[in-house]
N, C-alpha and C positions, 0 to 999 in steps of 0.2 A: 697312343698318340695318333691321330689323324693327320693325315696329309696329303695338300693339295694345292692350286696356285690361288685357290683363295681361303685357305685356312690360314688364319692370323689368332692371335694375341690378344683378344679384343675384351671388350669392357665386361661379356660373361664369365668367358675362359678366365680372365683373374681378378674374377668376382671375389674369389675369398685374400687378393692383394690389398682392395682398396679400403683407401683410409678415410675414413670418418674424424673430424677436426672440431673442436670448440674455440669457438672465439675468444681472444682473453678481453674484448668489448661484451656487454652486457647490454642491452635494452631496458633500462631500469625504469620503474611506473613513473608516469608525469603525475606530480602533485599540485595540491587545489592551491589557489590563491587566499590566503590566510589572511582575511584583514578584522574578523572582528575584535577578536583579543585584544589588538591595537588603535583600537577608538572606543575602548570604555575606558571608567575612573580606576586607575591603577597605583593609584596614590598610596591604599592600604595598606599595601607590599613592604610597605617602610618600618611599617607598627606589628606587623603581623611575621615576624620575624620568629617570634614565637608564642605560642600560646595558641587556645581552637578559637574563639569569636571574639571579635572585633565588634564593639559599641560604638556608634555612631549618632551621637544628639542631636537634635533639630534646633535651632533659634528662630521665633516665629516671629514676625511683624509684630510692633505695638501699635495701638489706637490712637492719632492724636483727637485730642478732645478738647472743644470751646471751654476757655479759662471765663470765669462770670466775674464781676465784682466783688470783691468781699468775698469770694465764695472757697471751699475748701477742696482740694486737688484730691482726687480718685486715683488710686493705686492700683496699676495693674498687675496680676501677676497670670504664668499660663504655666501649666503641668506639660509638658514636652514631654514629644513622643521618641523614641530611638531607629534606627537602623540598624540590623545584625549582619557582617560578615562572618561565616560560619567556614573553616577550611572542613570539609566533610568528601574532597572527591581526591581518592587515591589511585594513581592511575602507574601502569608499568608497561613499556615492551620492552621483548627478551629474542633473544635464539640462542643455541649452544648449536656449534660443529664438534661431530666427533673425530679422534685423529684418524680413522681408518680411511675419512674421505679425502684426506686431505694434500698426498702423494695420486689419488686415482683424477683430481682437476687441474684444471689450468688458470684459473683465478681463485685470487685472496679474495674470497667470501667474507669476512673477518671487515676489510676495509668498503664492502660494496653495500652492506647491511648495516653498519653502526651509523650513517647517517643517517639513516631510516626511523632508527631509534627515536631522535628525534626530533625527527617531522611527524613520527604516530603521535608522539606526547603532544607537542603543539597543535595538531587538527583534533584531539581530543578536546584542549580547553576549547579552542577558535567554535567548534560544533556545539558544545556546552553551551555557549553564551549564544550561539545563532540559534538554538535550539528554545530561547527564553522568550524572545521577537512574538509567540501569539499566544504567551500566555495570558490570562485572562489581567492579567497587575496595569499590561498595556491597554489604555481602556480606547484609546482615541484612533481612531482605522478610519482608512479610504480606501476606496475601491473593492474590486470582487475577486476571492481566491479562481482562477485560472482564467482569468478576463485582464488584459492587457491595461494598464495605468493607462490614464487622461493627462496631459496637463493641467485641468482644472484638478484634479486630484495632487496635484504635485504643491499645484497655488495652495488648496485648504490646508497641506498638510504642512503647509509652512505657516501658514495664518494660525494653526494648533499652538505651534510652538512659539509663536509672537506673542498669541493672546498669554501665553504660560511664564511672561516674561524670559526667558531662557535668552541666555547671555551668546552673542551673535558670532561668539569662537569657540571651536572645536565642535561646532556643530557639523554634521556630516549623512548622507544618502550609502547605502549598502544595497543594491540592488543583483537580480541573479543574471545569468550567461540570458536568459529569456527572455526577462525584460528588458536589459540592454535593447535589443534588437527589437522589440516593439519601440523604444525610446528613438531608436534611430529612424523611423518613420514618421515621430512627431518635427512641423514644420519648425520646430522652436529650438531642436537641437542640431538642423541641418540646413535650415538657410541663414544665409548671410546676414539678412534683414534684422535678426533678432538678437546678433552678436552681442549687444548692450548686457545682456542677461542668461548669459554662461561663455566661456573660455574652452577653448581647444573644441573638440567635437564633441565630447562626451563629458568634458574636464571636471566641470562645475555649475551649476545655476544658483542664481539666489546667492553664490558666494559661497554654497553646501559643495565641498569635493563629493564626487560621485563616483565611488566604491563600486567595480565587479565584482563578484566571488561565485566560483560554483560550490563553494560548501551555506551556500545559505539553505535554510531548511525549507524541505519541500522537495517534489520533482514537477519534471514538465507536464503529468498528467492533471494533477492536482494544482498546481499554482507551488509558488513560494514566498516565504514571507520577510518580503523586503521592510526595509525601517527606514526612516528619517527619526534622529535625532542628538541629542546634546550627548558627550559622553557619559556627563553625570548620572545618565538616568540610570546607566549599570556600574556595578561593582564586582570587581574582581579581582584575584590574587594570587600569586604562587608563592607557597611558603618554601617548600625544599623545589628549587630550581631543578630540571632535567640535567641530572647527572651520572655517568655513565660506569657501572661496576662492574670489574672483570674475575673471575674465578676459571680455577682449571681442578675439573673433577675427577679424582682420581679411580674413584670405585665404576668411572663412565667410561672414562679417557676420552673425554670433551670439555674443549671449551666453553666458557658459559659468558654470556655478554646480558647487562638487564642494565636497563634506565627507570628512573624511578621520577614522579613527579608525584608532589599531593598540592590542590590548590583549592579554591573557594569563590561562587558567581554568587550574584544577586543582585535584586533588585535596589535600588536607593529610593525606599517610596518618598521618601522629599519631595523629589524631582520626575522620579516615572513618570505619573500622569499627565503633568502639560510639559515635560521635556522630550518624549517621545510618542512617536507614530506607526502603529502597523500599518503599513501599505500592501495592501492582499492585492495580487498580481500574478503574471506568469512568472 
């Protein structure tokens, strides 16, 4: 031992003292805003209760036709097309803890990770269906993938959906963290002047609510593929809802935690083509 009037006790000398502490606070990942799931046709849900596919019949328009004198009435008939909902996407997330970790931490693992469960399931369907937005089924697009929307792009792509008769509720804009912010540069959604024709800042135009979401497909290099449309134009479904199973393994000695979901997208070509709009954008 050394000694002197300035030898102390200090932060080297009992270096091998100090404690090292975990927080029983986490910093747990911020998650994406989930909105497409929740503005397509989810009606199916009802029927699809059980069984794999879902038939779905069209009823088309009749001809009316000039009645003559005398003359004899022409009988229409049409061969109708269907629509398939198919449950075909099986989706899981899991963890297991073993017990050996479970005395060496300071938080319940167990309760910090089963809601995570799911939020994986649900950004699984929500990306499924954002994922659909440029397939080719969507015929009708405005604008340039990584080129900032117009307003005049916003006008056609509602004149799309007018010409297509498309019924003027539940129609709705899903646009990405990007284009938001080129939006908020156009004069139409930030002066005063043009109040007539949107609500709040960002609210709504045309009376379409206008959806952000960072899970819309795409990144900022490329563009992303934003949509205007009717919900009808998609279909979707969850047949075995996210449900959460717990086991404890003995041959492990871990806990085992798994959520299961299986569900089913698609398109409703009825309605796709003049009920929705690829808007290629940032």
């Amino acid at each position: 031992m050394t000694q002197s009037a300035t030898e102390f006790i200090d932060i080297t000398t009992a270096g091998v003292y100090l404690e090292e502490i975990w927080s029983k606070m986490a910093s747990v990942a911020r998650e994406a805003r989930l909105v497409f799931a929740a503005n397509v046709d989810r009606r199916m849900e009802a029927e699809l209760k059980r069984g794999e596919i879902l038939h779905v019949g069209r009823i088309t328009d009749l001809t009316a036709t000039p009645k003559t004198v005398n003359g004899a009435i022409s009988y229409e008939t049409t061969t109708e097309l269907e629509d398939n909902l198919t449950i075909d996407t099986f989706t899981y997330a899991a963890f297991a803890i073993e017990d050996v970790v479970k005395p060496m931490i300071s938080i319940d693992l167990v309760n910090k990770y089963m809601p995570k469960i799911g939020y994986a399931l649900a950004k699984a369907l929500d990306s499924e269906i954002a994922a659909l937005i440029d397939d080719t089924v969507i015929t009708q697009t405005v604008g340039t993938m990584a080129t900032g929307l117009t307003y005049d792009n916003i006008v056609r792509a509602d004149q799309y959906l007018n010409d297509g008769n498309t019924p003027e509720e539940e129609r709705v804009i899903i646009i990405s963290n990007a284009e938001k912010a080129n939006w908020m540069k156009m004069d139409q959604f930030i002066n005063k002047d043009y109040s007539e024709i949107r609500s709040g800042l960002l609210g709504s135009v045309f009376n379409y609510p206008i959806l952000v979401s960072n899970n819309t497909d795409g990144d900022n290099t490329d563009g992303h593929d934003n949509v205007m449309m009717h919900k009808s134009a998609i279909m979707a479904a969850v047949q075995i809802q996210p449900n959460i199973k717990t086991a404890y393994d003995i041959d492990y000695l871990a806990a085992k935690v798994v959520g299961l979901q299986t569900s089913g997208t698609d398109f409703n070509e009825a309605y796709t083509a003049t009920h929705s709009v690829w808007m290629k954008g940032l």
